[in-house]
C-alpha positions in Angstrom: 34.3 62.8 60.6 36.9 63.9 58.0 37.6 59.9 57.4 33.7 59.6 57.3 33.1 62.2 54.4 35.7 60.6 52.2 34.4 57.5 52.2 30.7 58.8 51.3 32.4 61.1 48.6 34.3 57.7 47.5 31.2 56.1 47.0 29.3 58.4 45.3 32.2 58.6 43.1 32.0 54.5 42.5 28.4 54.5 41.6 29.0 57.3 39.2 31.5 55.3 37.8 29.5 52.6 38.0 26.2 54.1 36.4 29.1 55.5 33.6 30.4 51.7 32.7 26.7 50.3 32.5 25.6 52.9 30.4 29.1 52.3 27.9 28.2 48.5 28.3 24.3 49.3 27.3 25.5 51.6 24.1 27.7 49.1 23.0 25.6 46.3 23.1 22.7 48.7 21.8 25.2 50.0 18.8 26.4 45.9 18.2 22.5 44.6 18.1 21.7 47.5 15.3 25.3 46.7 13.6 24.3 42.8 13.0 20.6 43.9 12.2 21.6 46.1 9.8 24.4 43.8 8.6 21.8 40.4 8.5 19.7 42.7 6.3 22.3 43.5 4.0 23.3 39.6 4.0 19.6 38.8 3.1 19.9 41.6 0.0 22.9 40.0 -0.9 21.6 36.6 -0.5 18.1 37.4 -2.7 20.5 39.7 -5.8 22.5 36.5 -6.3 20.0 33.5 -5.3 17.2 35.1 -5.8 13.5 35.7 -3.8 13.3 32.9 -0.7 10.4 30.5 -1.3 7.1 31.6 0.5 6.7 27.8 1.6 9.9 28.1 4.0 9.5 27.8 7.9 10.5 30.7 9.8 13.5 29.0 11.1 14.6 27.9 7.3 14.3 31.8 6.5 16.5 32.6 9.3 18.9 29.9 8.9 19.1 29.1 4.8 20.5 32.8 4.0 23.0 32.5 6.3 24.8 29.4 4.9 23.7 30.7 1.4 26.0 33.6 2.0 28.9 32.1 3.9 28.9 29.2 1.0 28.0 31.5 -2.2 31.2 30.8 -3.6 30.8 27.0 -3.4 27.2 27.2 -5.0 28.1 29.4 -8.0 31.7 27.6 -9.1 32.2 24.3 -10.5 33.2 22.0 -8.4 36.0 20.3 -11.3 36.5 21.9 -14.5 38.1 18.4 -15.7 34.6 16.8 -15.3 33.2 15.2 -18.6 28.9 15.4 -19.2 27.4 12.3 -17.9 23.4 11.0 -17.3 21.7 11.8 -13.9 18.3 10.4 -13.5 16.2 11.3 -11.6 13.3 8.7 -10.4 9.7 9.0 -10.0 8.7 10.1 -6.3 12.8 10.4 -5.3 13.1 13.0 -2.3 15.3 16.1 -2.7 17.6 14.5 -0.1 18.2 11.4 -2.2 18.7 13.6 -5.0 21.7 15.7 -3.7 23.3 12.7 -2.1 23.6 11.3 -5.4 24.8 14.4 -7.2 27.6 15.0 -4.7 28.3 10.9 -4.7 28.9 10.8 -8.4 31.2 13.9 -8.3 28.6 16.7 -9.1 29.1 19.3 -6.4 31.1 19.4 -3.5 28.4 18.8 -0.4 24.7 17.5 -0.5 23.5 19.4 2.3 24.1 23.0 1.1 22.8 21.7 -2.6 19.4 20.9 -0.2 19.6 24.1 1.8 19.3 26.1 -1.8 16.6 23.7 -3.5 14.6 24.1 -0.7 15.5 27.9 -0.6 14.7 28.8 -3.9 11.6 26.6 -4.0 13.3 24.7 -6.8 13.0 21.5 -4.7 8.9 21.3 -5.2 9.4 21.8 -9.2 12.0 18.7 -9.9 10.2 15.4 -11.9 12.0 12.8 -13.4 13.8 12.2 -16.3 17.3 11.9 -17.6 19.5 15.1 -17.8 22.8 16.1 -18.9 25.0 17.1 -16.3 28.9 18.1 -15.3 30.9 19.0 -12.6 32.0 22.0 -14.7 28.5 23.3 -13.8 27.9 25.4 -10.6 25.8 23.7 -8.3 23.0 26.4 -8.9 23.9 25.8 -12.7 22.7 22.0 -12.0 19.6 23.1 -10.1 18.5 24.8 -12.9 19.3 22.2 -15.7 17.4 19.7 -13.3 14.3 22.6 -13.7 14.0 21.2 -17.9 10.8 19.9 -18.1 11.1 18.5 -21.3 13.9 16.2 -21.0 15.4 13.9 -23.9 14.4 10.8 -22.1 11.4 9.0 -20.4 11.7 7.7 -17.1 9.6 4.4 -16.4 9.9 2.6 -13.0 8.5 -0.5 -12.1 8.2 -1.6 -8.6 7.7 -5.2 -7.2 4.5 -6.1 -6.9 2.4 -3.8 -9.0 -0.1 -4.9 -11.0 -0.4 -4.6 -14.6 -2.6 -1.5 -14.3 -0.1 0.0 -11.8 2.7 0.0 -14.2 0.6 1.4 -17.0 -0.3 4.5 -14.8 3.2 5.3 -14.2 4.2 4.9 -18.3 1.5 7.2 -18.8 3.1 9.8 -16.3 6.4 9.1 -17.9 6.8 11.8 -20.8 6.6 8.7 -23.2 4.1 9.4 -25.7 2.4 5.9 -25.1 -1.0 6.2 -23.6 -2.4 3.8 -20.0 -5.0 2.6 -22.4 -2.3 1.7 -25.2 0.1 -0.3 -23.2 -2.8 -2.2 -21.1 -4.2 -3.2 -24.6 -0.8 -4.2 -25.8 0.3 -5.7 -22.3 -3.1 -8.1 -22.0 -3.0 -9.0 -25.1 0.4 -10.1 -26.0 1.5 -10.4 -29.8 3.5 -14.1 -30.3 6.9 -11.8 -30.7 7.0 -10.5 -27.3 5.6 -14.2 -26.2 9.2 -15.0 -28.3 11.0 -12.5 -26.2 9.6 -14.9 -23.4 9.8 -18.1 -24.2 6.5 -19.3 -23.4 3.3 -19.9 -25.1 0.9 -20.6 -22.9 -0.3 -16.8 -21.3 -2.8 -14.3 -22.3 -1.3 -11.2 -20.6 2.1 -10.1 -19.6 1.3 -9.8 -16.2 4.1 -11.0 -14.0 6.5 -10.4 -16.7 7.1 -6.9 -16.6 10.2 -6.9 -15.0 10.6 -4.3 -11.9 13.4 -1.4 -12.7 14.1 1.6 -14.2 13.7 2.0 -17.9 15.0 5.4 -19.7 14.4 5.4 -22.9 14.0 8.5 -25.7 10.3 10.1 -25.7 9.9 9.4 -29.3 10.0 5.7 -28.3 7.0 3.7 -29.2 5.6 1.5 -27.1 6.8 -2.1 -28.9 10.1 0.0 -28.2 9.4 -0.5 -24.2 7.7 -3.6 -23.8 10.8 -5.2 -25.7 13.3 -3.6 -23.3 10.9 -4.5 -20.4 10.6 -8.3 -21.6 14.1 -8.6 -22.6 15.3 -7.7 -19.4 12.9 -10.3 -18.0 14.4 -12.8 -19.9 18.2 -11.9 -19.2 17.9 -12.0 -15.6 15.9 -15.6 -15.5 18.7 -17.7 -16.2 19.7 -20.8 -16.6 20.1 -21.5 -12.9 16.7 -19.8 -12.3 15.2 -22.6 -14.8 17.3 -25.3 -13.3 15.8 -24.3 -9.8 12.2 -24.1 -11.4 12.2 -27.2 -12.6 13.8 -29.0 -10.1 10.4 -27.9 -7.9 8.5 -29.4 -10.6 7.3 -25.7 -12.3 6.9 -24.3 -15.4 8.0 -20.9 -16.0 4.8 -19.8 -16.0 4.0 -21.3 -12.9 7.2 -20.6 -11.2 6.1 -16.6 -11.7 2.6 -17.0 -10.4 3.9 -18.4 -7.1 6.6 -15.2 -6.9 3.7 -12.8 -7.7 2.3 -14.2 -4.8 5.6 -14.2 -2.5 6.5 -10.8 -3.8 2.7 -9.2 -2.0 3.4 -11.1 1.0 6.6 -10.2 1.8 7.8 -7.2 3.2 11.0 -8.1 4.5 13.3 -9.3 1.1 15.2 -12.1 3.6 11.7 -13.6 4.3 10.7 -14.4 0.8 12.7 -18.1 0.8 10.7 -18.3 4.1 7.1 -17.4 2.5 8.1 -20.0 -0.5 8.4 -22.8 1.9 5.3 -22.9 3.7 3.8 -22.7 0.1 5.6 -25.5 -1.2 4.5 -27.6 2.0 0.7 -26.5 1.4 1.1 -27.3 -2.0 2.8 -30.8 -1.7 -0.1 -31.3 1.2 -2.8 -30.2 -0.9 -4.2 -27.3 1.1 -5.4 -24.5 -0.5 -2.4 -21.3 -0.2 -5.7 -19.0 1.2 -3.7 -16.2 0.7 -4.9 -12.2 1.0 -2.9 -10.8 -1.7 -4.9 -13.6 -4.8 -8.2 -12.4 -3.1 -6.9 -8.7 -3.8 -6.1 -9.3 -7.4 -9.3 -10.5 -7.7 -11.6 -7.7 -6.1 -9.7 -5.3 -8.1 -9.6 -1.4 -7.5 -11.1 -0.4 -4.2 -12.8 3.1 -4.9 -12.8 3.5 -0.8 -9.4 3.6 -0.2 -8.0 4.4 -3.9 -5.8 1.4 -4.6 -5.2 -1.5 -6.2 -5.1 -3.6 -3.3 -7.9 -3.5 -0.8 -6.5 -3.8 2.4 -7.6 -4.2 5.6 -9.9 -7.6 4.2 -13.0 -8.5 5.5 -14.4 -11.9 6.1 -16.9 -11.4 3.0 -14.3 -10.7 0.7 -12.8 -13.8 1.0 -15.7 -15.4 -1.0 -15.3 -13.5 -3.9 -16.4 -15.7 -7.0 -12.6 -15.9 -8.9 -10.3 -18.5 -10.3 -7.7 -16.5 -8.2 -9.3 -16.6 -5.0 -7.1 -19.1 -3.2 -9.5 -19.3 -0.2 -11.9 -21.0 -2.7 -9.8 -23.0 -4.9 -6.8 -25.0 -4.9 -3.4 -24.8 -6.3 -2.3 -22.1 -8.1 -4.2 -19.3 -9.8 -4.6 -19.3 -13.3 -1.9 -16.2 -13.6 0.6 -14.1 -11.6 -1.4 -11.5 -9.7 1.5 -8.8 -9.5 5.3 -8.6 -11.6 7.8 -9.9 -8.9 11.6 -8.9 -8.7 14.8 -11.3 -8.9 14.4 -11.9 -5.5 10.9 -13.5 -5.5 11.6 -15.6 -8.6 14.7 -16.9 -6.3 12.7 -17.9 -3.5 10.5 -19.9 -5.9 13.9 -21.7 -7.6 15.8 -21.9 -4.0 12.9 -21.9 -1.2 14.3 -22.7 2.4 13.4 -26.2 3.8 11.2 -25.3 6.7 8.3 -27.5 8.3 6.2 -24.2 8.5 2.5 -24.3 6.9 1.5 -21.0 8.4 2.6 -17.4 8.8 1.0 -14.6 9.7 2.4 -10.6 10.0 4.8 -10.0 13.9 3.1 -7.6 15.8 5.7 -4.7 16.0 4.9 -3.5 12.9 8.0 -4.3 11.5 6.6 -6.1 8.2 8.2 -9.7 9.6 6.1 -12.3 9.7 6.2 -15.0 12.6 5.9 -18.9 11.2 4.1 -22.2 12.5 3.5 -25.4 11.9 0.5 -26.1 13.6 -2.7 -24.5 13.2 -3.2 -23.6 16.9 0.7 -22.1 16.9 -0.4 -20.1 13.9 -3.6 -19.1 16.7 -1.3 -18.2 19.1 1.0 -15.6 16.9 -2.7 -13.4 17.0 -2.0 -10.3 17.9 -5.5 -10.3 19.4 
């Protein structure tokens, strides 16, 4: 019985001891939880004195997550990253994501990482307020002294960027937007009406606008540049990059300049895919030298013009009435070439026109994965066949 009474007493003594251990374990963990609240919150005033107030637009897990690496990383965001760095030009483009942004600063020796760079744009809000234009940077800046010299909205410089494939009126929108103090209306008057010095620039005679020849790229230029300033750096670069190989190859498929960039104004809508373009050229070639009609969406676009319903230049999806629009460019209706280029094609289109592939294709129609290829025949019914009916 005495043996019996120990061991109860020895229990009772082990669950005290046990009740004592999980009541240390639940302080401590009770006393650790408050420490890194109170610590977090202290991190976050920290955080907000030096970066200042966190965006409203953040998610709840960037507001968790951003201070955090703010504060582990604050001495990499507010030093230079090289005090030997000279000032060089960053540009920044027109529609260029944050990302792209801060991959280039820290590529071309800026700051130190990309990623944090992000974290505070997108932290201070700073990422929603950047436009494009030219500025002045050096890695003797901060990163946070960069985000802030990217925040000048009056730059030295205009930005203009040409893509392939816009129209005339396309490119004119975006020199508007530039910060150049040239006007939509002013460089459509100028561009469709071409003076016989910027024909010079050219070399031809024979056009009445300058569609097709406004090359696609990036121009940067002062804001107090006029607008024969741009068109002769646009035209100029035209001109350099058609060489004499380019003419060679224009010639030898029996085109005029002129011609040569109406069919790459053409190539350069239907392509999506850059390695496709030789491929596109060929089965016009072979409709040409067959004397079928091209019947080709993107000359029946130019000619409907803007489409109010869905805001753009180029009405897309077609519809069978469309295709009978009464135009020179309609290619459905008429054959040969259009009277002009319908958009202003890159290198790459004007190549395809001097150096198509030899292919026995007369059709090609858009793959079915969405991918933006295009699958080729030479028959009619093949072409049937690549439906994706």
């Amino acid at each position: 019985m005495k043996s019996a009474s120990k061991e109860v007493r020895w229990m009772m003594s082990s669950r005290k001891k046990g009740r004592g251990l999980i009541g240390v374990l639940f302080a401590f963990l009770l006393i650790t939880g408050f420490a890194v609240i109170v610590g977090y919150f202290l991190m976050m005033h920290s955080v907000q004195a030096e970066f200042g107030q966190p965006s409203p637009n953040l998610s709840f897990t960037q507001r968790v997550i951003f201070p955090v690496e703010l504060f582990i990383n604050r001495n990499a965001l507010t030093k230079p990253h090289s005090l030997l760095g000279a000032e060089q030009k960053f540009v920044i483009s027109e529609g260029e994501s944050v990302s792209m942004i801060c991959y280039r600063l820290e590529g071309e020796g800026l700051l130190p990482d990309a990623e944090l760079m992000r974290m505070y744009l997108i932290y201070s809000g700073i990422d929603r307020a950047l436009k494009s234009g030219q500025f002045s940077l050096s890695s003797q800046m901060s990163p946070v002294q960069i985000a802030a010299a990217l925040l000048d909205a009056t730059p030295k410089d205009a930005i203009i960027t040409i893509l392939p494939g816009w129209r005339i009126e396309e490119v004119a929108a975006n020199v508007a937007a530039s910060g150049l103090s040239v006007s939509g209306e002013q460089f459509l008057a100028a561009a469709q009406a071409p003076t016989q010095e910027y024909l010079a620039l050219l070399q031809v005679t024979d056009v009445s606008t300058l569609e097709g020849f406004l090359y696609p790229g990036t121009y940067v230029l002062p804001r107090v540049s006029s607008l024969d300033d741009l068109l002769v750096m646009i035209l100029t670069e035209f001109s350099g990059n058609v060489d004499t190989s380019l003419m060679d190859g224009f010639e030898r498929q029996g085109l005029t300049l002129v011609e040569a960039v109406i069919l790459a104004s053409i190539i350069e809508r239907e392509a999506v895919v850059t390695e496709e373009k030789p491929l596109i050229a060929s089965v016009f070639f072979n409709r040409l030298e067959a004397g079928m009609r091209l019947e080709t969406d993107p000359t029946v676009q130019y000619a409907l013009g803007f489409d109010e319903a869905t805001n753009s230049w180029w009405k897309s999806p077609l519809y069978l009435n469309d295709l009978n629009i009464d135009s020179p460019y309609n290619t459905y209706l008429h054959n040969g070439l259009p009277p002009g280029p319908i958009s202003n094609p890159d290198l790459d289109a004007l190549r395809s026109v001097a150096f198509p592939a030899t292919t026995p294709y007369y059709y090609f129609r858009a793959d079915c994965d969405g991918s933006g290829r295009h699958n080729f025949a030479i028959t009619f019914e093949e072409h049937l066949n690549n439906s994706c009916e």
